[in-house]
Structures are given as C-alpha cells and as structure tokens.
C-alpha positions as CSV (number, residue, x, y, z in Angstrom):
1,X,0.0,0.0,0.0
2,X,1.4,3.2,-1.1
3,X,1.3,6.5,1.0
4,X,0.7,9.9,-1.2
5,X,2.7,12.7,0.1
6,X,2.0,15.6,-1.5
7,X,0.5,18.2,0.4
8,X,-3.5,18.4,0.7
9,X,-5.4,19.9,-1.9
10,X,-7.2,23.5,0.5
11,X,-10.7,23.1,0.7
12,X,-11.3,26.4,-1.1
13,X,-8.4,28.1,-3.7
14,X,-9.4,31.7,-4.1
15,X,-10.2,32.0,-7.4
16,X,-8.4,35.0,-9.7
17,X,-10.2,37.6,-12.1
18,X,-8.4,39.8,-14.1
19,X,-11.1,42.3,-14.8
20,X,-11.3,42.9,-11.1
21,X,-7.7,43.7,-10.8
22,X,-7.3,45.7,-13.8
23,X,-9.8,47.8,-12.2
24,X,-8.4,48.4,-8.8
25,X,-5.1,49.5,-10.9
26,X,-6.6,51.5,-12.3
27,X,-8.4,53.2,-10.3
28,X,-5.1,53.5,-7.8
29,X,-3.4,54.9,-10.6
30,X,-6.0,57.8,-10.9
31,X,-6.4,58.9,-7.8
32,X,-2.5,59.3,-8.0
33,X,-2.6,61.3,-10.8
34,X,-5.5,64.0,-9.4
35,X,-2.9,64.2,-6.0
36,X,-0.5,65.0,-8.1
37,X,-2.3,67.3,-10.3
38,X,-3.7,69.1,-7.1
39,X,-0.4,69.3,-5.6
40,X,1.3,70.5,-8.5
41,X,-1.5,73.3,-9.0
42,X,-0.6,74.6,-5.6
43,X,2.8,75.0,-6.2
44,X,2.6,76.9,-9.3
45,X,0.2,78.6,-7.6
46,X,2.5,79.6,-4.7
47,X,5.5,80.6,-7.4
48,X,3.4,82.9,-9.6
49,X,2.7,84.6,-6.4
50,X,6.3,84.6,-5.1
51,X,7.0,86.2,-8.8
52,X,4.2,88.2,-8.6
53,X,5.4,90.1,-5.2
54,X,9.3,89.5,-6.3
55,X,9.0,91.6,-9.4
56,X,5.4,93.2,-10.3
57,X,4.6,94.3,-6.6
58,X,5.1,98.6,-6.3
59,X,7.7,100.0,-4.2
60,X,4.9,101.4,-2.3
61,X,2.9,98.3,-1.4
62,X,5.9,96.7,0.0
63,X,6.7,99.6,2.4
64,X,3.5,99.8,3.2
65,X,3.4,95.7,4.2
66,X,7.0,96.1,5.4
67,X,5.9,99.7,8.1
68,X,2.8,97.6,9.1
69,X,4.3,94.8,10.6
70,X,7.4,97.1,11.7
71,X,4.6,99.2,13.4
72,X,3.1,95.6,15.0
73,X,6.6,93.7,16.0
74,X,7.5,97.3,17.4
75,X,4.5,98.2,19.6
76,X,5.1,99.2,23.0
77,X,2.7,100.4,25.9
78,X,4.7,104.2,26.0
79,X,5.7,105.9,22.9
80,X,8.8,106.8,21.7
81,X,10.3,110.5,22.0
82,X,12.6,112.2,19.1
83,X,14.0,115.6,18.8
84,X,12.5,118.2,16.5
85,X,14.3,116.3,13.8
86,X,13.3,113.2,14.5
87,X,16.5,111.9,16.3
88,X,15.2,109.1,19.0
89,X,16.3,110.3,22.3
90,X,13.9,107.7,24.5
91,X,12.1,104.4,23.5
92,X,10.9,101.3,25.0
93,X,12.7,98.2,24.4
94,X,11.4,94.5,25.0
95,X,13.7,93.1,27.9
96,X,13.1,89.4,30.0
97,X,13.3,89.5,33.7
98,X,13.9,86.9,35.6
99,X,11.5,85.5,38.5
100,X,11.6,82.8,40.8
101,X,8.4,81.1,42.7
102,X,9.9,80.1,46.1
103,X,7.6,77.4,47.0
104,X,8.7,75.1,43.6
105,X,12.1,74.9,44.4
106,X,13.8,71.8,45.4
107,X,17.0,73.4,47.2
108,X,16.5,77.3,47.4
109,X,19.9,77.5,49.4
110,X,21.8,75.5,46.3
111,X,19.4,77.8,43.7
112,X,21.2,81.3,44.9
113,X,24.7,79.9,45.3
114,X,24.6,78.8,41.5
115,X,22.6,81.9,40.2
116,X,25.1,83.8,41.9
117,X,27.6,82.2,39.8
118,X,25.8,84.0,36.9
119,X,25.1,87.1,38.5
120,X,28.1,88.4,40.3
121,X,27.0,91.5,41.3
122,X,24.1,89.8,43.4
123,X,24.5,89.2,46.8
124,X,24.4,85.2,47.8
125,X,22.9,86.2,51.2
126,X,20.1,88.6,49.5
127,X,19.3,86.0,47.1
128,X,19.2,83.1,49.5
129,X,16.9,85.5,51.5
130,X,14.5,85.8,48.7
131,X,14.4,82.2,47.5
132,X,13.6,81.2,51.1
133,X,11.1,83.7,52.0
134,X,7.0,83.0,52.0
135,X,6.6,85.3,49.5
136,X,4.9,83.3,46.1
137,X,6.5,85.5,43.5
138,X,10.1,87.3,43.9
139,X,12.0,89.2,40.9
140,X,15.6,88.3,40.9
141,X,16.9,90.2,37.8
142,X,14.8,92.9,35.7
143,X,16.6,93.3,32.8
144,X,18.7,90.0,31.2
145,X,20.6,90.1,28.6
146,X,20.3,87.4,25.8
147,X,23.9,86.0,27.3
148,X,22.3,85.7,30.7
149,X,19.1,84.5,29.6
150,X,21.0,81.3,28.1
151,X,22.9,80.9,31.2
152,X,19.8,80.5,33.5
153,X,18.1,78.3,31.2
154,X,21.3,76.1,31.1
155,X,21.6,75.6,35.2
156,X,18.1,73.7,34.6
157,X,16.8,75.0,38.0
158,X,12.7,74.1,38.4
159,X,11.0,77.1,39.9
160,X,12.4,79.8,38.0
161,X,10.3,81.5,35.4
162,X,11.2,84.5,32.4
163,X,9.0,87.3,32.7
164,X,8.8,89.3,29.1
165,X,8.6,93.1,29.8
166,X,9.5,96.7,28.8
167,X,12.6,98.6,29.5
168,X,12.7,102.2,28.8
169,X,16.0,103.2,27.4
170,X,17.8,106.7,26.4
171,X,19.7,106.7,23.7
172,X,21.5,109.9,24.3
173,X,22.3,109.2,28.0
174,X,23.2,112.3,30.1
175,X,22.7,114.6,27.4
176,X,19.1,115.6,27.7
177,X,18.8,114.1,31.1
178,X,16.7,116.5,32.7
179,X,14.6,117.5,29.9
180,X,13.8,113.8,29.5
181,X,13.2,112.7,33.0
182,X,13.5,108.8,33.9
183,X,10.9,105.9,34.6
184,X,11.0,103.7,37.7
185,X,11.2,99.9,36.9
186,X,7.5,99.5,35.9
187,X,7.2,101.8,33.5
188,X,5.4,105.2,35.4
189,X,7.4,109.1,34.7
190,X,9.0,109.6,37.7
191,X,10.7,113.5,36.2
192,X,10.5,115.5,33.0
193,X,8.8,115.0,29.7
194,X,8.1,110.8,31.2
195,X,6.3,112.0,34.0
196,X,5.3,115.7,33.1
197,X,3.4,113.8,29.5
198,X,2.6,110.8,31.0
199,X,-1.0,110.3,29.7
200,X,0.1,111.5,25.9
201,X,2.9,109.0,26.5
202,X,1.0,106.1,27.3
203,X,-2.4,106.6,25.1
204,X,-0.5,107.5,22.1
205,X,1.8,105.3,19.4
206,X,3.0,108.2,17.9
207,X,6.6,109.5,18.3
208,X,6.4,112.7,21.0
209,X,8.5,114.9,19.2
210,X,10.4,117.9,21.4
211,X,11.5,121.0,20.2
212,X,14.9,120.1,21.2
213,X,17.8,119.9,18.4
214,X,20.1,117.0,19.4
215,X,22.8,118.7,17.8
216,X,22.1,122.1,19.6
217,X,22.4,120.5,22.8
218,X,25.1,118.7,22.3
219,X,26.9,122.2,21.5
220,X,25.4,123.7,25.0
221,X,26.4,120.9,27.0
222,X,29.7,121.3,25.8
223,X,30.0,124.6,25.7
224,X,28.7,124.9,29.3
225,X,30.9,121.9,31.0
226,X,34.0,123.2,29.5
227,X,33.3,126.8,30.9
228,X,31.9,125.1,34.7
229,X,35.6,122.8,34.7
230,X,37.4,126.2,33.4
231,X,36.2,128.5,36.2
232,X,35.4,125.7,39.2
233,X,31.9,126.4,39.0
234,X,29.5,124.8,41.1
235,X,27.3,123.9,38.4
236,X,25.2,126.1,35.5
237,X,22.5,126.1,33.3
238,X,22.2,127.0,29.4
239,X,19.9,127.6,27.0
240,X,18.8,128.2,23.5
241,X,15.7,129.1,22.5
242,X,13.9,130.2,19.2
243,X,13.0,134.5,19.7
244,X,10.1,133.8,16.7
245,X,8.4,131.0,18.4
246,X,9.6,130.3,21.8
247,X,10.5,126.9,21.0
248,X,13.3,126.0,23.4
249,X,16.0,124.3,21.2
250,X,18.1,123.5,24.0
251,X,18.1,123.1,27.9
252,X,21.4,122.1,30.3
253,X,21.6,121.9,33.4
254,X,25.0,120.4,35.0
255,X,25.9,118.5,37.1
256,X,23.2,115.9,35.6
257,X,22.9,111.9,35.5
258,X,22.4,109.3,33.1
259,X,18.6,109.0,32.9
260,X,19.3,105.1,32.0
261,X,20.4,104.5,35.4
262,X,19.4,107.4,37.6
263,X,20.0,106.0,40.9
264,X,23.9,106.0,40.0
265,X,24.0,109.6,40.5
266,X,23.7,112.3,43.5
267,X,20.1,113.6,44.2
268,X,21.6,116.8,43.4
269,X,22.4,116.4,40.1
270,X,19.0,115.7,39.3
271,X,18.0,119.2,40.4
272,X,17.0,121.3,36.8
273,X,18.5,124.3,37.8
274,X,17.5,126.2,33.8
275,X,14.1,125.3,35.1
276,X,13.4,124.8,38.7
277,X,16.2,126.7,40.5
278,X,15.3,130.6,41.2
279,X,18.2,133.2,41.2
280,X,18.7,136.9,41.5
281,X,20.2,137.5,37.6
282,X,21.8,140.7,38.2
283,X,22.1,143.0,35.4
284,X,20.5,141.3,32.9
285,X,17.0,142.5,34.3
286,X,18.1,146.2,33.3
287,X,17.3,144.9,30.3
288,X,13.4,144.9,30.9
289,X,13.9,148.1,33.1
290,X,14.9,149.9,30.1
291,X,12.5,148.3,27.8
292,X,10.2,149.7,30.5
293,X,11.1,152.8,31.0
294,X,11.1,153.2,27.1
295,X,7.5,152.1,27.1
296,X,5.7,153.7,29.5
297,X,7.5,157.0,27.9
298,X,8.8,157.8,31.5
299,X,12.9,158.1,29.5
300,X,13.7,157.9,25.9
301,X,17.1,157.2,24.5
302,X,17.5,160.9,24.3
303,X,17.2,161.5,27.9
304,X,19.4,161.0,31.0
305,X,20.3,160.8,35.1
306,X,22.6,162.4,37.5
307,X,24.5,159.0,38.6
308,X,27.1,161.2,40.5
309,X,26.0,160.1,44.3
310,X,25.0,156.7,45.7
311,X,21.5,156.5,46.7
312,X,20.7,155.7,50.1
313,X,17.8,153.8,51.6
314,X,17.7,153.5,55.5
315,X,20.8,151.0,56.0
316,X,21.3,150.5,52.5
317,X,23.5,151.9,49.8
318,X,22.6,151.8,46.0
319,X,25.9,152.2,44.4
320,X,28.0,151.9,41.2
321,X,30.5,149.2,40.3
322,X,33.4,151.9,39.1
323,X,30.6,154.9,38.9
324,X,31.9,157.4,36.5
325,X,30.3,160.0,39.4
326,X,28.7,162.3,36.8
327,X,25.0,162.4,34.7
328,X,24.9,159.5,32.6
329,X,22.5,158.8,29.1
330,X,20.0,156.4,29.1
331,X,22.3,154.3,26.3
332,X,25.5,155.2,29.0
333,X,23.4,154.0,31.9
334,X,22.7,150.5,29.6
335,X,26.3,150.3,28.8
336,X,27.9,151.2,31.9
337,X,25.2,149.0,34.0
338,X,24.4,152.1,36.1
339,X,23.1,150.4,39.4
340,X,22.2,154.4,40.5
341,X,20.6,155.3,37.0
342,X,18.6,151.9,36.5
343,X,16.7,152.8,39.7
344,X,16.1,156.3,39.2
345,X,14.7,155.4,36.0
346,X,12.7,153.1,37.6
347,X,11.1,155.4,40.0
348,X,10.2,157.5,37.4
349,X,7.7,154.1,36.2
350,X,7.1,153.6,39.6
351,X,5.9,150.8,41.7
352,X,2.8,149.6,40.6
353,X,3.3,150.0,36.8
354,X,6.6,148.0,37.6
355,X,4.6,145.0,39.2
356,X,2.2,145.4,36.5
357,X,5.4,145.1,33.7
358,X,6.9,142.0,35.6
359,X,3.7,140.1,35.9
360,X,2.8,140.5,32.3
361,X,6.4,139.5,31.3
362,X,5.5,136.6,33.2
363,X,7.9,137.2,36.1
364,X,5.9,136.7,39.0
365,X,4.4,133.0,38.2
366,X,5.7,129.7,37.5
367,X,6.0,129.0,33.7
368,X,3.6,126.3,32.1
369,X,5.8,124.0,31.1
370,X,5.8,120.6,29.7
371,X,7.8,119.1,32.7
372,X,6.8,119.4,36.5
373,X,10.0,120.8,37.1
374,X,9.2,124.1,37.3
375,X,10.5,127.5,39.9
376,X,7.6,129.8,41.3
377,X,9.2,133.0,41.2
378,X,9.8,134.7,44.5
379,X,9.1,138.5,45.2
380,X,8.5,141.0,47.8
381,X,5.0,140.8,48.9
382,X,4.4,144.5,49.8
383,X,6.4,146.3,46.3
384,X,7.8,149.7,47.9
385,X,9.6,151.9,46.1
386,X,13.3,150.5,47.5
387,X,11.8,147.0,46.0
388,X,11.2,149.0,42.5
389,X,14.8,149.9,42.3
390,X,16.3,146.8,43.4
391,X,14.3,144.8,40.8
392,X,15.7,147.2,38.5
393,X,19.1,146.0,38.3
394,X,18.1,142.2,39.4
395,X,18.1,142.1,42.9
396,X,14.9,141.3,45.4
397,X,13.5,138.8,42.7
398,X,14.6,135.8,41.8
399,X,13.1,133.7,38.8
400,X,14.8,130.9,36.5
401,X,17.1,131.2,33.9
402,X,14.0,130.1,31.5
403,X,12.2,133.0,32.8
404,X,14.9,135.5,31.8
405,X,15.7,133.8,28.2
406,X,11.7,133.9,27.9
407,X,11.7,137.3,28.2
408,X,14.3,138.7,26.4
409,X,13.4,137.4,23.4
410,X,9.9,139.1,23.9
411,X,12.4,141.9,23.8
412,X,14.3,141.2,20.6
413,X,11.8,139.8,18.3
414,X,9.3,142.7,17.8
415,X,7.5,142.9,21.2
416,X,5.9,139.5,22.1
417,X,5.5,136.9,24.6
418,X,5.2,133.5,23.4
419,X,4.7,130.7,25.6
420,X,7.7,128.7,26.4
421,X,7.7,125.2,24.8
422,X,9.8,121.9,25.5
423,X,7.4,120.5,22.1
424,X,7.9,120.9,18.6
425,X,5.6,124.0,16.8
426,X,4.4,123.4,13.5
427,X,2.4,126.5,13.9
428,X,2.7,130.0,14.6
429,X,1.7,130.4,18.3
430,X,-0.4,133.1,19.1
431,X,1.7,135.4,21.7
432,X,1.0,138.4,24.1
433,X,2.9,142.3,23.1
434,X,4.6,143.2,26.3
435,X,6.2,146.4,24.0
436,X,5.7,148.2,20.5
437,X,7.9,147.1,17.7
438,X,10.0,151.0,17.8
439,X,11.1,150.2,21.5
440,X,11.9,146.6,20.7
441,X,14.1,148.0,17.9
442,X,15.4,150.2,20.3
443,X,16.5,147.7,22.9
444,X,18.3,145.6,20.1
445,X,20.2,148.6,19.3
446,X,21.2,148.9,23.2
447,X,22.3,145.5,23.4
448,X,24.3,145.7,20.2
449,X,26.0,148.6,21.6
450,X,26.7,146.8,25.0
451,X,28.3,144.2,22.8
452,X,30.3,146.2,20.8
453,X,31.1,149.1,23.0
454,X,30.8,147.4,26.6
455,X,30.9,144.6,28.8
456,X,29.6,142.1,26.3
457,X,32.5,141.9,23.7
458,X,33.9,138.3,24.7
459,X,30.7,137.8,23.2
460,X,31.3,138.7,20.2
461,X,31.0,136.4,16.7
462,X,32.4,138.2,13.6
463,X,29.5,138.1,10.9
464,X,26.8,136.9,13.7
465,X,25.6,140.6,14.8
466,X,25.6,139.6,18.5
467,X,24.4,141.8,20.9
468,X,23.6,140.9,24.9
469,X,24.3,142.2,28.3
470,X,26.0,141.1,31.5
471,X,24.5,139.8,34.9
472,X,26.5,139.6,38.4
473,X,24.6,139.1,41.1
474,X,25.8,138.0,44.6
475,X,23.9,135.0,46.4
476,X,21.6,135.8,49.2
477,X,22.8,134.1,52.7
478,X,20.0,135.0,54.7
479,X,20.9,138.6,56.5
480,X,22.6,139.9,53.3
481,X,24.5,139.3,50.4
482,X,28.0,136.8,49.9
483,X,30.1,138.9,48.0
484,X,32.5,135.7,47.4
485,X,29.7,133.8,46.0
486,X,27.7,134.8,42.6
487,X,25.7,134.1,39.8
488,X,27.2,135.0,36.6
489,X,25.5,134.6,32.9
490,X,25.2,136.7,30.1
491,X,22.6,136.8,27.7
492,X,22.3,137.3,24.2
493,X,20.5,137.6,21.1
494,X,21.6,136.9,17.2
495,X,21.6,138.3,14.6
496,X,20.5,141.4,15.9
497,X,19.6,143.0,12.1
498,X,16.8,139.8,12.1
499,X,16.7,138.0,15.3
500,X,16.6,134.5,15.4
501,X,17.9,132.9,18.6
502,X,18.3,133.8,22.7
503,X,21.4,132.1,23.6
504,X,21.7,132.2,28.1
505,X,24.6,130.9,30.0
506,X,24.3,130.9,33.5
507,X,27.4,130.2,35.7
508,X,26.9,129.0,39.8
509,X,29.6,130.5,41.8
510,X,32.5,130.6,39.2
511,X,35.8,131.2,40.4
512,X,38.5,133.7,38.7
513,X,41.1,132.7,37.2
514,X,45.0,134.3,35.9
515,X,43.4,134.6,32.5
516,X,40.4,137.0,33.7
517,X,42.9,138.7,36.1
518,X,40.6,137.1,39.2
519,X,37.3,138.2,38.0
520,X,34.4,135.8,38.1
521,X,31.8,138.0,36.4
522,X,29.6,137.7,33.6
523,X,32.0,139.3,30.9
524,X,34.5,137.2,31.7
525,X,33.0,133.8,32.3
526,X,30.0,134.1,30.6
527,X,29.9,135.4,27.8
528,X,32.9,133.4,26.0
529,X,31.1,130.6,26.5
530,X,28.1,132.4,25.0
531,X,30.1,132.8,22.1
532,X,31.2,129.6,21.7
533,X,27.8,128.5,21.3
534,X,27.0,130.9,18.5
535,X,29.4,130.6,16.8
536,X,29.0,126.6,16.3
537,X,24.9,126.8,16.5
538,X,25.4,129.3,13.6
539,X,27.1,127.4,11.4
540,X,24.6,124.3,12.2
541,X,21.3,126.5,11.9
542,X,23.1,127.6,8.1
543,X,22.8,131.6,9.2
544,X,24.3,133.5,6.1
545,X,27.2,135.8,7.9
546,X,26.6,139.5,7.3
547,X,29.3,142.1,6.5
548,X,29.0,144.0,10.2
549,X,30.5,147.4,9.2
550,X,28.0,147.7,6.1
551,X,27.0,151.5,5.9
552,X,23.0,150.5,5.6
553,X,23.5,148.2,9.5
554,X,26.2,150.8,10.8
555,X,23.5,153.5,10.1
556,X,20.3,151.1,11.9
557,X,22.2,150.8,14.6
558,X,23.9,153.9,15.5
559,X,23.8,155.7,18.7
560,X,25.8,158.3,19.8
561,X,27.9,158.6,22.9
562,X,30.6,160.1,24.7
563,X,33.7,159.3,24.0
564,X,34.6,158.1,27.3
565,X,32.0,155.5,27.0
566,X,33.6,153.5,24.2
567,X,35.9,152.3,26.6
568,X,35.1,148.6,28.2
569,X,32.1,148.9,30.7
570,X,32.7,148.3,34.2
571,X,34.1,144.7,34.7
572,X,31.9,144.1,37.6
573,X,28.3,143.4,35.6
C-alpha cells in the first residue's frame, strides 16, 4: 500500500479575475494622478505669487506691508520720544526678567549659590533671602541680557520663570537728562517730559516729538561743561531758544545723571537748575527796566540821570561798580550798568506799573511747562519803592534762567511773549505784546551797543551781529549778600539786524582765574562761553554771515555817545 505525500489539496483556492484587478489599478493609478495634479497646482500657484510680489509688486505696497508689521513687532505700551528732527532720544525696548516662585524649588539654598555664579553682582545672602522667603512671587533680575538668559536656562533650576517686559531706554544718555526725565522699573514718569506727558505717553503710538535739536544741545552741553571745569563752577545752566516761536531748542543743566540708570547719580544732580532753580540774575533785568522805561514813555534814549552820588535807603547803599560819578545817558546807563541810574529810572515808572510790567512779562508765576520741574518766582510781597529799584538791576526777585531767556526774546523779536515750549511747533503760536515794535528795535540797538562798546565783547562772533548784556549778582545768605559767592551769565541775542535765537549761560559760583585777572563776572565767564555757542549753533542753523561794518547796518544801529563810554564797561556786571 502506497502512501501519497503531497500536500492536501485546500478546501477552497481563491479564485483569480483579471477584470477585477485591472480595475483596482486603475483606479489606484487615478487617484494618484488627481494628487498630483492638485499638488502641482498649488505650487505653481504659490510661485506665480512669489513672482508676482518679487517683481510686479510697487515699491509702495511693499513699504506699506513692510511699516505695518514694523509698526506691529515694534508696539510698546509708552511711545517713543525724538527731537525736532526726529533723532530718537527715549524708546521702549522689550527686555526678559527673571522671577523665581519660592515654593517650587527643590534646594533654594543650592538655587542662589549657583545663580550667583551668573550674576556676580548679586549678593548670595540677598538671594538666599529671597528664594527662602514666603513670599509666592520674587523678581531676581529685571533686565537680562540674551547672554544671561542662556545661562539661567542652562543651570536647569525648576522654579524659575522668564517674565517678558518693557525697558525704557535713552539713547542719548546724560545729554538731555533733565529735559527727558527717567521711569521707575515698571514703567510710570518719575521727572521730566516721562512723568510731566505721561498720559500722551502712554495713550498715544506716535513719536512725541520735542522741540529740542540734538545737535544744539550737544553744543550747549559742551559749551557749558568746558566753561563750569574752566572756572570751578558749582554747576550752570544753558539755553537756546527760538525768539520767533519760543520753542526752546536746547536746555542744560550740570551737574546731571544718566537718565538710564538714575540712581547712580547724586540727588543733586538731578535738580533742573534752567528750570526749577530761582536766582537773582543781576544785570541782565536792566534789560526789561529799560525796555520799561522806554515804554511807558517815562525816558527815551534821548534823555538821562545824574548818577554822581550813591542813593541811600535806610541802612542801604545803591551804588555803582566803578561809577563814573557824573549824569549819565540812558544808552551810557545801559552800557555802563548804572546800578544808580537803573533805579532812578525806575522810579520815574514807579511801583505799581513796575509789578504790572513783571507780571505780564511773566515774572511773578511759575512757567507752564511741559515738565513738572518748574521754579515759582519769588518777590516782595508789599512792592515799595526801594523794592522797584532793586528789581531794576536784578536784585529782590529771583526767577529761573528760563524765565529771563523767555523774556528777552519778547524783547528782541518785535515785542511778544510766546509761551515757552519743550514740544515741537508746526504753527505759529499766538503770543501776548509786552512792547511796541519802535522800542523793541530800540533795545536791540542797546544791546548791540553793549556788545560792541561794553561789557559784552567776549561775546562777540564776527558776521553773527551779537548783541547781549551782562549779569553779576551776589547769592543771598539769609541777612545779606556773599560777596565771594555769585551768579554770573550773560545773555544774548543773534543776529540782531533779524533775530533769530536767545542764547543764556548761567554760571553758579565761578571762580577767577589768571586769564580774567581774578574776575568771576559775567563778561568774563559768561559770555565766551556764549560765544562759543554761537558761533558753532550758527554754522549748524546755516545763518548767512553778514558784512558788520556795512553802511545800511552801521547806520540802523547807530547811537551816539561820549567818547569816554567806548571804553570797556565796568568789569563788575
């Protein structure tokens, strides 16, 4: 009997039909084709667009795409600040902070002695105090750097969280330090334009822009720290500002600070002394006496008085710096800074018309400024008549150097007031006429003369037509007067044939040195650095030069006097 071996025949063979197949191929086969052709429609879609914006999009439809999202990615909760010619001089930047949650860490202890490791200038002890306190939520570092940022994340320590915030930052650092002000770490104005335009800061995206000139202060600062180291100054103040508009186009005060880290500094060099600090100016308020004098038709330039005697007042003494002890002209009186013919002149306006002259000059009230730092003018409360002729020649009221600049370009520029401004003018402002346009023209020619012919010729800038005057004033101490510690600053105005600019310098308790042969006073320390100012501020602001000795200006300007007078005014104003 023979065994078969080959393998059982299956119960059921699947059976094969090639219709059925063919079909499923085929239908496979399709559907790979419409992929295909759906997938290649989308990228020649995508490419004709690419093309499309690559060479047929305008110029102006990509900037517009590109400042969108620039004006998106940049957005910040406090706008940015620029000067007048769009210079950034504060912005916000996004910074990460770094945070720790006490409760989720493992070995708080262990935490600070490594993240002291990356922060050196953190205290171990301060940070081991935080990280073990019950507090839920401590900040260990407010501002990191990308560098730093890596090096936290790469210690691995649970419990330490990045925080994403603002940082306000000033590109400029010290150099508009007080006009800018500072934030504290979250953000709020704590001085100046930040906390002064606080709301506009914060409900606005649009650049603040000042009416600052980056390029003028940078001049003034200079100008002003050279002249504070030359003559051991205690500190100063300048400032230019714009006689047509009374747009101030640049404000120092020094010492100052670096509004990016304020704390660094001394209190006291955050104090705005242009702005907030009051001072008897001296001479330079002879200007508005004569100005007044000239208005109110009580003197005109024609007239004169007897300056031969002193005048005394119960205990006091009004007296001439070198007096040349004989009558004196109202231009003489200007030039020579006539202490005794200032206040004779003055009671001739008397008292009340005097008040009534200072207050509408804006002397007797703080200024509305943009900032909060801002001097309230102080004044005799009963005005006799020995208070009318000390105010005449800048003693018994003390304003700000603002004030002063403020109103001798009401002076110079035709006869009005305009408002102070920290902000940009794209209008004319509407202003107040303090004097008629014959007796501003009149006081330009006086302080031409006083340039030329007296104690403002260190002042001088050939082609620039300066003209100013001179202010020495001692510093109250309480009973009296420190003659060994003054206020020196000289004002002035340019060109004077078409004014344009106030230029004010104001030195605090300036030392002589072997170059002014001891003197301290505003001639000598003042006014070169006054000059200095113009001179580069000119050539910056593209003023044409003028030929100075031309017949037509020689004749405008013209007044007559003495011989004797020619000579240099007395050193002491």
């Amino acid at each position: 009997m023979t065994h078969d071996r080959r393998c059982a025949v299956l119960p059921h063979v699947p059976t094969r039909t090639d219709g059925t197949f063919r079909r499923a191929i085929e239908t496979g086969r399709s559907r790979l084709l419409i992929t295909g052709a759906v997938m290649a429609f989308a990228f020649a879609a995508v490419g004709v667009r690419l093309v499309d914006l690559g060479a047929f999009a305008s110029p102006a439809t990509q900037a517009e795409t590109t400042h969108a999202v620039t004006e998106t990615a940049m957005a910040t909760d406090r706008a940015t600040i620029v000067d007048r010619n769009g210079v950034i001089v504060a912005t916000s930047l996004t910074t990460t902070a770094l945070a720790a949650r006490p409760d989720r860490l493992l070995d708080p202890v262990q935490a600070a002695r490594r993240l002291a490791r990356v922060f050196p200038e953190l205290d171990v002890a301060d940070l081991e105090a935080k990280l073990t306190s019950d507090s839920p939520f401590v900040y260990i570092h407010r501002k990191l750097t990308p560098k730093m940022e890596m090096a936290v994340m790469q210690l691995g320590i649970p419990g330490l969280e990045f925080e994403r915030a603002e940082s306000r930052v000033y590109p400029q650092g010290r150099l508009m330090a007080h006009v800018l002000g500072f934030t504290d770490i979250d953000g709020r104005g704590l001085a100046g334009i930040e906390q002064g335009l606080e709301t506009r800061l914060k409900e606005s995206d649009e650049p603040l822009r000042l009416s600052l000139d980056v390029r003028f202060q940078h001049v003034a600062h200079q100008e002003l720290a050279a002249a504070i180291e030359t003559y051991d100054a205690i500190g100063g103040a300048a400032l230019v500002m714009d006689a047509r508009t009374g747009e101030v186009l640049s404000l120092v005060s020094l010492p100052d600070f670096d509004p990016n880290k304020p704390a660094a500094s001394p209190d006291v060099n955050r104090f705005n002394r242009a702005t907030f600090g009051t001072y008897e100016l001296g001479s330079t308020f002879k200007i508005f006496n004569t100005a007044m004098a000239l208005e109110s038709g009580a003197a005109t330039l024609s007239d004169g008085y007897d300056a031969t005697n002193p005048i005394q007042v119960g205990r006091f003494l009004i007296r001439d710096y070198h007096g040349k002890g004989r009558y004196l002209t109202v231009p003489e009186i200007f030039v020579y800074s006539s202490n005794i013919g200032s206040a004779k002149m003055a009671l001739d306006v008397g008292p009340p018309a005097q008040k009534a002259f200072m207050g509408a000059l804006g002397m007797l009230q703080p200024i509305a400024l943009e900032i909060p730092e801002t001097g309230r003018p102080q004044f005799p409360e009963t005005w006799r008549p020995v208070n009318t002729m000390t105010v005449s020649y800048g003693h018994g009221l003390s304003v700000t150097p603002l004030h002063l600049a403020s109103g001798v370009a009401s002076m110079v520029n035709g006869g009005i007031l305009f408002p102070p401004t920290l902000l940009a003018r794209d209008e004319m402002p509407i202003g107040r006429r303090i004097i008629s346009e014959p007796v501003s023209f009149d006081m330009r020619r006086l302080l031409r003369l006083n340039a030329v012919a007296g104690s403002g010729k260190r002042a001088l800038v050939p082609g620039y037509m300066v003209g100013g005057k001179t202010g020495t004033a001692d510093k109250p101490n309480g009973s009296g007067y420190n003659r060994r510690s003054r206020i020196s600053s000289f004002v002035a105005s340019f060109p004077m044939n078409d004014p344009r600019y106030v230029v004010y310098v104001v030195l605090d308790e300036p030392q002589g040195t072997k170059e002014t042969f001891g003197f301290a006073t505003g001639g000598w320390v003042a006014a070169p650095a006054v000059a200095a100012i113009i001179e580069r501020i000119g050539a910056i602001a593209g003023i044409q030069p003028v030929e100075e000795d031309a017949p037509e200006l020689q004749h405008a300007f013209a007044i007559e006097l003495p011989e004797e007078t020619k000579r240099l005014a007395s050193l002491q104003q």
